[in-house]
C-alpha positions as CSV (number, residue, x, y, z in Angstrom):
1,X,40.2,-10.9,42.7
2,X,37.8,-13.8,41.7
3,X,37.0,-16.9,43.6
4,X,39.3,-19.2,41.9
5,X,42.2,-17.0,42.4
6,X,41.2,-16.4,46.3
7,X,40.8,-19.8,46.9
8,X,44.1,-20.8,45.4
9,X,45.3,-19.0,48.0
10,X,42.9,-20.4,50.7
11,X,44.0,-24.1,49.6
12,X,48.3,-22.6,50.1
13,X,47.2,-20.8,53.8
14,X,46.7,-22.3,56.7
15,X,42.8,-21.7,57.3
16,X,40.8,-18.4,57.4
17,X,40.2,-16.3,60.9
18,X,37.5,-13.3,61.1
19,X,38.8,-12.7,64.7
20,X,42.7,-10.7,65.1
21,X,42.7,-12.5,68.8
22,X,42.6,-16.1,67.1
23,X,44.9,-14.9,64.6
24,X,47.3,-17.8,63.0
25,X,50.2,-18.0,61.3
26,X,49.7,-18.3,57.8
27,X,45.7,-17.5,57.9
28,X,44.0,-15.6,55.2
29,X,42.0,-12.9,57.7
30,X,37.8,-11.7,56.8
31,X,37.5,-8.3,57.8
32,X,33.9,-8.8,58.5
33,X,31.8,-5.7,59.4
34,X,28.5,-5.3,62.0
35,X,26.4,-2.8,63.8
36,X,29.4,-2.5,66.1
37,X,32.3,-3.3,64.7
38,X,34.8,-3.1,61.4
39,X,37.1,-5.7,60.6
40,X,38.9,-3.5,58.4
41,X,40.2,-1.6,61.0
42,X,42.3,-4.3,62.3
43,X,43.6,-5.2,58.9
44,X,47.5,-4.4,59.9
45,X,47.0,-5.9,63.1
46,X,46.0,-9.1,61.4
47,X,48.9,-9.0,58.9
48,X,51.5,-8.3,62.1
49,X,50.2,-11.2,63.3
50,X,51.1,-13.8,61.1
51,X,48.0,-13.6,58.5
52,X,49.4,-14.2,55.4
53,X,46.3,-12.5,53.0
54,X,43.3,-10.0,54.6
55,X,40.2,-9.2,53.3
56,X,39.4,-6.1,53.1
57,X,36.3,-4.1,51.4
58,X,37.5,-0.4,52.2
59,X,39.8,1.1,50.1
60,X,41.7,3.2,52.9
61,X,42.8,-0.5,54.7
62,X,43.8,-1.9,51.3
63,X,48.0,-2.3,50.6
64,X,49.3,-2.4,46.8
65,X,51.9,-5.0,48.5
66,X,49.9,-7.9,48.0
67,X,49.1,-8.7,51.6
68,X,45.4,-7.1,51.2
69,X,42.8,-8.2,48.8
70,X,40.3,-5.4,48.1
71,X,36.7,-6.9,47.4
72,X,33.0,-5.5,47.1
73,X,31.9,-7.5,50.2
74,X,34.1,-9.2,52.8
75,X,31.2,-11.4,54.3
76,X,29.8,-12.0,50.8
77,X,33.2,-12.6,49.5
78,X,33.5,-15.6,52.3
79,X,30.3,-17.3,51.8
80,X,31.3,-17.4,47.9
81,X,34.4,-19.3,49.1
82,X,32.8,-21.4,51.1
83,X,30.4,-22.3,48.0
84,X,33.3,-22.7,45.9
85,X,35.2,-24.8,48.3
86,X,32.6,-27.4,49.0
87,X,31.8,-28.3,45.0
88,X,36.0,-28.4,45.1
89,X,35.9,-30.9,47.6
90,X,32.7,-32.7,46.2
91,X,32.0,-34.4,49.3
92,X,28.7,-35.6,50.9
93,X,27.0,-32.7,52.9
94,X,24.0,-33.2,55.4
95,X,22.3,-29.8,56.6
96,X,20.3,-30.1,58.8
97,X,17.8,-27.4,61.1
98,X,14.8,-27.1,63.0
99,X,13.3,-25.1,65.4
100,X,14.6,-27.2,68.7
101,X,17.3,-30.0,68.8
102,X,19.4,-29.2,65.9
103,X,22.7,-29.3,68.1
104,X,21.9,-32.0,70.3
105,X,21.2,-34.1,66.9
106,X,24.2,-33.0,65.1
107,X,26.1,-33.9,67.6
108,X,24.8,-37.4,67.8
109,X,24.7,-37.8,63.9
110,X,29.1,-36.8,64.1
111,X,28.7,-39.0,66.9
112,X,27.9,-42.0,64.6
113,X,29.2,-41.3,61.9
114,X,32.9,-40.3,63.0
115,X,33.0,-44.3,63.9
116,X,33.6,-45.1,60.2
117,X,34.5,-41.5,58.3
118,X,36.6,-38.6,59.1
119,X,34.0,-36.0,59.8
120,X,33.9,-32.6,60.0
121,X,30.7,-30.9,61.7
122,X,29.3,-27.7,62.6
123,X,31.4,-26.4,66.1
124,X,29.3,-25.0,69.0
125,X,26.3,-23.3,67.4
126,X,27.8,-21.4,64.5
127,X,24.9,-22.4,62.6
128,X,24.5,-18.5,61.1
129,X,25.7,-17.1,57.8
130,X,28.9,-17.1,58.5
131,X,29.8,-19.6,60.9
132,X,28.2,-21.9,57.8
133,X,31.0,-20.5,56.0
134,X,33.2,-21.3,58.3
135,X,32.3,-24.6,58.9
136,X,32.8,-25.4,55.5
137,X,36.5,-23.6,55.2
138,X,37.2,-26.0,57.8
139,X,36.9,-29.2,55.6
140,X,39.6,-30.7,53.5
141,X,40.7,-33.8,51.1
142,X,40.7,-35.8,53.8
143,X,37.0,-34.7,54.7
144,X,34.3,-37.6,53.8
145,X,31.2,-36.2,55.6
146,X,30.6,-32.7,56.6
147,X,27.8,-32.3,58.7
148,X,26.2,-28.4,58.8
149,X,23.5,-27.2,61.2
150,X,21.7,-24.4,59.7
151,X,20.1,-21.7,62.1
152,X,17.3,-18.6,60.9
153,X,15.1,-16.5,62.6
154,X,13.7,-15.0,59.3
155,X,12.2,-16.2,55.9
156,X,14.5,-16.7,53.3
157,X,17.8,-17.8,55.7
158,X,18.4,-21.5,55.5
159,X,17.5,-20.8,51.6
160,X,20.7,-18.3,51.6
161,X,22.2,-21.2,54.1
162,X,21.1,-23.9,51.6
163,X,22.7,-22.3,48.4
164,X,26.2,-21.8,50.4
165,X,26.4,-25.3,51.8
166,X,24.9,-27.3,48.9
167,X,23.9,-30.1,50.9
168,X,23.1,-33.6,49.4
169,X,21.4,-34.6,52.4
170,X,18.8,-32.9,54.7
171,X,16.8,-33.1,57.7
172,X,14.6,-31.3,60.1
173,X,14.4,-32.0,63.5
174,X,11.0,-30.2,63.9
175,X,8.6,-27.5,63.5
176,X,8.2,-25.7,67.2
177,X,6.9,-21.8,68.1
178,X,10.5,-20.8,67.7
179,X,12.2,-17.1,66.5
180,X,8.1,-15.8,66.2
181,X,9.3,-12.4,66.7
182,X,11.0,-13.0,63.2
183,X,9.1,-15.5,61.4
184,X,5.8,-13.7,62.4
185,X,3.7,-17.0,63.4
186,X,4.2,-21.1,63.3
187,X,3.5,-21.1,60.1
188,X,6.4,-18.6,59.1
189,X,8.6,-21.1,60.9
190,X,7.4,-24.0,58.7
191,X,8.1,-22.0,55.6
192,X,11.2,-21.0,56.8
193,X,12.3,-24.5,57.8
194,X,11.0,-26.1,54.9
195,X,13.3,-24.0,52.3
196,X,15.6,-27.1,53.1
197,X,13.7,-29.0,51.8
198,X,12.7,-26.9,48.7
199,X,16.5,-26.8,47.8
200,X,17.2,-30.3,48.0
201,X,14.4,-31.6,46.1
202,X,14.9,-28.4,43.4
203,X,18.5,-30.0,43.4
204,X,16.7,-34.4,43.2
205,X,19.1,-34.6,46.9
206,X,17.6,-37.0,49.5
207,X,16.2,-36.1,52.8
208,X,15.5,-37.6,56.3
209,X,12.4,-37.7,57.7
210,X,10.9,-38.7,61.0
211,X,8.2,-41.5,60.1
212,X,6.4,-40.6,63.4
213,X,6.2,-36.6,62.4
214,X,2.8,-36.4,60.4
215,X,3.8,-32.5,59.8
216,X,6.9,-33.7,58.5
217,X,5.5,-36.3,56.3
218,X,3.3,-34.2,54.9
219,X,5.8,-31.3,54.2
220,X,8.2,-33.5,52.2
221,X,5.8,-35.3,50.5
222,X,7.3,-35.6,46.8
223,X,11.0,-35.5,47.8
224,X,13.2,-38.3,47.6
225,X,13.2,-39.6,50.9
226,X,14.8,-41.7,54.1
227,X,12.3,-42.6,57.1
228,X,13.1,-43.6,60.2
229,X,10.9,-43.9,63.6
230,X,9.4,-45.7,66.4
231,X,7.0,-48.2,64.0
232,X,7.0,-48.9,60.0
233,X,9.9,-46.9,58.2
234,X,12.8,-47.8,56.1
235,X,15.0,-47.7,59.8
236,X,12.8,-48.8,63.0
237,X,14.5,-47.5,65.6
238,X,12.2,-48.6,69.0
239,X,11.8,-46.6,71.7
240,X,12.4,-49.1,74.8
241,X,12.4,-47.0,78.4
242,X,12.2,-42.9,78.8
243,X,12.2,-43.2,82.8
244,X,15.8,-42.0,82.7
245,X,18.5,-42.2,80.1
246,X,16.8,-43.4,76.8
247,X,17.2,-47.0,75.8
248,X,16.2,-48.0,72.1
249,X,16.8,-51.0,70.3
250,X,18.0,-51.2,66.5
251,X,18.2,-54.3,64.8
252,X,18.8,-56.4,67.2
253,X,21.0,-53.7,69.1
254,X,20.0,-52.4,72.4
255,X,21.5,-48.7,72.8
256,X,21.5,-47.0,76.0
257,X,22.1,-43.3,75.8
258,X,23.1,-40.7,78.2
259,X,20.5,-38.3,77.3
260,X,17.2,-37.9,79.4
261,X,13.8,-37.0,78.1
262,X,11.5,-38.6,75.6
263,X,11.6,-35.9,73.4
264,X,15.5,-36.6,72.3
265,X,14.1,-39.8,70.9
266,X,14.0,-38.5,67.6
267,X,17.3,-37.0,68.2
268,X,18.9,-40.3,68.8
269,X,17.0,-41.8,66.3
270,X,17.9,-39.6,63.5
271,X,21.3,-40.7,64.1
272,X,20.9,-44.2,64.3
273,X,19.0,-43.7,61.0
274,X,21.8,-41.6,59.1
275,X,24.6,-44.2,60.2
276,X,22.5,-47.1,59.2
277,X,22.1,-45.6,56.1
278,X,25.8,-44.9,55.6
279,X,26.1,-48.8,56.1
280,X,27.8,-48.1,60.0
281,X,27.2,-51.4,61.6
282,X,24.8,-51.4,64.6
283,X,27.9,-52.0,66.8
284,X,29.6,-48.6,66.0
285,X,26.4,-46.9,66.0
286,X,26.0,-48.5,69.7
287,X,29.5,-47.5,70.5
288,X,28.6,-43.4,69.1
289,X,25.5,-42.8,70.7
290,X,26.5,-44.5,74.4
291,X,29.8,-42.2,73.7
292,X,28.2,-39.3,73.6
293,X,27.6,-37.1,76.7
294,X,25.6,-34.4,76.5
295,X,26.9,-31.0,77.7
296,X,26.8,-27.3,77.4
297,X,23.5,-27.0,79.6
298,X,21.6,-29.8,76.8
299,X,19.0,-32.6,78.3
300,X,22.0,-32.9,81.5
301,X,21.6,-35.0,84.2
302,X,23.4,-33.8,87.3
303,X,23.4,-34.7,90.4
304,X,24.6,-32.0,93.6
305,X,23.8,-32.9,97.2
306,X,21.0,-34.9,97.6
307,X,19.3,-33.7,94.8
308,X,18.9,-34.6,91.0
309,X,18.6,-32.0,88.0
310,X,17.6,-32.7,84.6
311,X,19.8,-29.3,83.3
312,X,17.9,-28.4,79.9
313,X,18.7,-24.4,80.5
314,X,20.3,-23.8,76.7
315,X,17.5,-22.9,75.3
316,X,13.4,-22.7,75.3
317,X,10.7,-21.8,73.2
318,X,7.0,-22.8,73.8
319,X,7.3,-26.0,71.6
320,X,10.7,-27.3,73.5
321,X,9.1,-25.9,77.3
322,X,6.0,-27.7,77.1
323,X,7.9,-31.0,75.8
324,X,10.4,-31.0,78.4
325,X,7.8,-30.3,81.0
326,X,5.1,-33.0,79.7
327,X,8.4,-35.5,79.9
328,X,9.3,-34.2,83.4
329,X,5.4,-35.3,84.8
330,X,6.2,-38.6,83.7
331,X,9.8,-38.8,84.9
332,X,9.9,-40.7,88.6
333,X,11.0,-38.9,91.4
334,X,9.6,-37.3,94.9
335,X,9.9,-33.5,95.4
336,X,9.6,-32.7,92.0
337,X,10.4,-28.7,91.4
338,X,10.9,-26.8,88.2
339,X,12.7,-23.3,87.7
340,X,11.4,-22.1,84.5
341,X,12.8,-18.8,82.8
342,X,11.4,-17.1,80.5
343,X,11.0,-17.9,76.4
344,X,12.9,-15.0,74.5
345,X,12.1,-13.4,70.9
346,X,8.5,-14.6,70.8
347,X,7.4,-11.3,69.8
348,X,3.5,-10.3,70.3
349,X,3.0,-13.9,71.1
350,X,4.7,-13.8,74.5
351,X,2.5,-13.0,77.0
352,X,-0.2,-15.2,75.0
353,X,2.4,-18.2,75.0
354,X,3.9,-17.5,78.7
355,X,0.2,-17.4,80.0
356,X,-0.5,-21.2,77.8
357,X,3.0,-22.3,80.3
358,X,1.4,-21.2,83.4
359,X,-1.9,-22.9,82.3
360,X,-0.7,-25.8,81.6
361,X,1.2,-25.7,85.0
362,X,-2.0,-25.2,86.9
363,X,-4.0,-27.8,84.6
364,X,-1.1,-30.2,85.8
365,X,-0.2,-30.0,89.4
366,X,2.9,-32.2,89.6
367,X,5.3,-30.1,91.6
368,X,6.5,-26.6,93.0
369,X,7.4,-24.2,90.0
370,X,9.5,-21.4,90.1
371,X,9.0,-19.3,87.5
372,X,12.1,-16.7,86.7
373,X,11.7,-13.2,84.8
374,X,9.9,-10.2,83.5
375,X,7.3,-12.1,81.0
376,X,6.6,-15.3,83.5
377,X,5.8,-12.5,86.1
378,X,3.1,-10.9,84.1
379,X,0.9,-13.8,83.9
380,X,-2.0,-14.4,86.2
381,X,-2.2,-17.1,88.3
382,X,-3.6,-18.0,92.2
383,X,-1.8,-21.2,92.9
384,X,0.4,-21.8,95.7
385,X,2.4,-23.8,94.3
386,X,3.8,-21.6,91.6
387,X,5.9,-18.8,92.2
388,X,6.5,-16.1,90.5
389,X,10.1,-13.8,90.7
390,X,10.8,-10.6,87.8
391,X,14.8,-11.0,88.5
392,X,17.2,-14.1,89.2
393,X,18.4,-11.7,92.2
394,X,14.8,-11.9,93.3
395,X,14.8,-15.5,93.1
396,X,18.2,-15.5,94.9
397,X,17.1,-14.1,97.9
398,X,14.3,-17.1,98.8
399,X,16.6,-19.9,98.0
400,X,19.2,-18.5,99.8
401,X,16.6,-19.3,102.7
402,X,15.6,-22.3,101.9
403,X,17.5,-24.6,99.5
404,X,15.9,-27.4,98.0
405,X,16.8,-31.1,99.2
406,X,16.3,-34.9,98.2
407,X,14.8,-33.3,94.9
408,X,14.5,-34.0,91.5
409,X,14.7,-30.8,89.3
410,X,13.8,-29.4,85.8
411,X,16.0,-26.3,84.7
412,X,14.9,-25.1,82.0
413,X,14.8,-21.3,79.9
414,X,16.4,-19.2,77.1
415,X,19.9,-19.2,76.7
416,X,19.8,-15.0,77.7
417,X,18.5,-15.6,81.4
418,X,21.6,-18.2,82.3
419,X,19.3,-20.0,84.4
420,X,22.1,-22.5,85.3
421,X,22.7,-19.7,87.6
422,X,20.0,-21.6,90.0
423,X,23.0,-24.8,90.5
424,X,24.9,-22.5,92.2
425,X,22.0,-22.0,95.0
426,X,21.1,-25.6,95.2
């Protein structure tokens, strides 16, 4: 069956599901394949469930009833809906990626935006080749923005990412030592990153960029595009206190946010900067950003007992680590302690970029660290001040003794050690 013809379909169903336990009447059902798992082999369990159309790709699941759809590719077959449904819909698309921030901005940018359009954005972090897909699927008539994130860990991803979505707009929150182990090195990452940008000027499509980025500047020199920062820009957003929750000021417009750290500045401003640009008056811009509360683990503040915690446990990399600590040595507070985990898929780099942490961490004495799993522990270091721990149960047994109080605390580690685990002790 060709596009058209499956997507005639998708417009009569009910929405697409590539999961038989979120199963919905009426769904057309992708019977995706991985290392460790086959779609297809859930086909009738799909169709018993109320899908009205699967996708299959093996011939021994496919019915001559008209409930199946046989096709070369299920996944492949998706993403070439998606495509298909977007140029349909012929509605404004902003990608956006990065190697840290990319959520916490989308977020923000649906955030302003949703104040004067119906918006659709990218849900949780399915940012991948086929939550893009799915993100798209999930837009309609109605739709007048979608907003996509696009995630990679390899060359040649947000180009695949790029030519699914078709985005009109793009922007890139930064270029950080993210995904090494698969882009190889930090310039790998900026290659990677920068196929957004390759696509949209290959297409004459506008980007954003962040005036007070030099690497960004000088990456999307030639491209049509839309600054915004701290200083001379098209959209001077400034930068007003950092202490605690950030406070800016947009023409005329004085913003107080409910994230914490410096480094979301050009999160926040990035959004200020798309909704002006939209024409969203300062006012509903105000009334987005000071809506939006930051959860899932992202740049929280939380307080428990006597003590306060900046919660920034999502995710890390070596770019995003030593931001969030260089923003924690300037935040106020007595007591200050940090419980770092360690950075994941960094590759050969990691115990070169673990060891630069623990450097740093000496270099700056501004508090006890506790430093949390197998890479941290390898690194060499005399202070007293910082201690090391291989396991979380490790670490477990010398809070249990003595618990932290009237502190003010920095979380902060890859999303695979769960290092909001440590909440639970304090």
């Amino acid at each position: 069956m060709n596009i058209p013809s499956l997507h005639t379909y998708f417009l009569q169903s009910s929405g697409v599901s590539t999961d038989t336990r979120k199963i919905f009447k009426d769904c057309i059902f992708f019977a995706l394949k991985g290392d460790n798992f086959n779609g297809n082999l859930f086909a009738q369990e799909a169709l018993d469930k109320g899908a009205m159309k699967v996708i299959v790709d093996e011939k021994a699941f496919h019915k001559n009833t008209g409930e199946t759809i046989l096709a070369e590719n299920v996944l492949l077959t998706l993403q070439q809906l998606a495509k298909f449904h977007k140029e349909f819909l012929d509605l404004p698309i902003i990608s956006l990626t990065g190697s840290n921030g990319k959520t916490t901005t989308k977020e923000l940018i649906n955030a302003v935006l949703s104040q004067k359009f119906k918006t659709v954005a990218t849900q949780g972090n399915l940012n991948n080749h086929i939550g893009v897909p799915l993100t798209l699927l999930t837009m309609n008539k109605e739709t007048e923005i979608g907003i996509v994130e696009m995630g990679a860990n390899h060359l040649g991803e947000i180009k695949m990412l790029s030519e699914i979505a078709q985005p009109d707009y793009g922007y890139i929150t930064n270029f950080g030592k993210a995904h090494l182990e698969g882009f190889g090195s930090l310039e790998g990452v900026v290659q990677g990153k920068t196929e957004l940008y390759q696509f949209l000027k290959k297409h004459s499509k506008k980007i954003f960029v962040n005036a007070n980025d030099p690497q960004q500047l000088d990456n999307s020199e030639g491209i049509d595009r839309i600054t915004f920062g701290n200083g001379q820009s098209d959209f001077n957003i400034q930068l007003l206190d950092s202490s605690h929750h950030l406070l800016v000021r947009f023409e005329g417009t004085t913003i107080q946010s409910n994230l914490v750290g410096a480094y979301n500045f050009a999160n926040l401003a990035a959004a200020v900067a798309m909704g002006a640009f939209f024409k969203v008056s300062p006012e509903e811009i105000k009334k987005g950003i000071e809506g939006y509360v930051p959860s899932n683990n992202r740049s929280q503040l939380i307080k428990k007992g006597t003590n306060t915690i900046l919660m920034d446990a999502y995710n890390a990399n070596p770019t995003s680590m030593l931001a969030a600590l260089e923003n924690f040595k300037q935040t106020k507070g007595n007591n200050k302690i940090m419980f770092l985990g360690d950075m994941l898929e960094l590759g050969k780099e990691a115990e070169t970029e673990h060891q630069n942490i623990v450097d740093f961490l000496i270099e700056n004495s501004f508090g006890n660290v506790f430093l949390v799993g197998s890479n941290f522990f390898k690194t060499v270091t005399k202070d007293s001040h910082i201690m090391k721990f291989e396991t979380f149960d490790d670490l477990i047994q010398t809070l249990e003794s003595n618990s932290p109080k009237n502190a003010t605390i920095l979380i902060k580690a890859s999303r695979g050690m769960a290092l909001e685990r440590v909440l639970d002790l304090l």
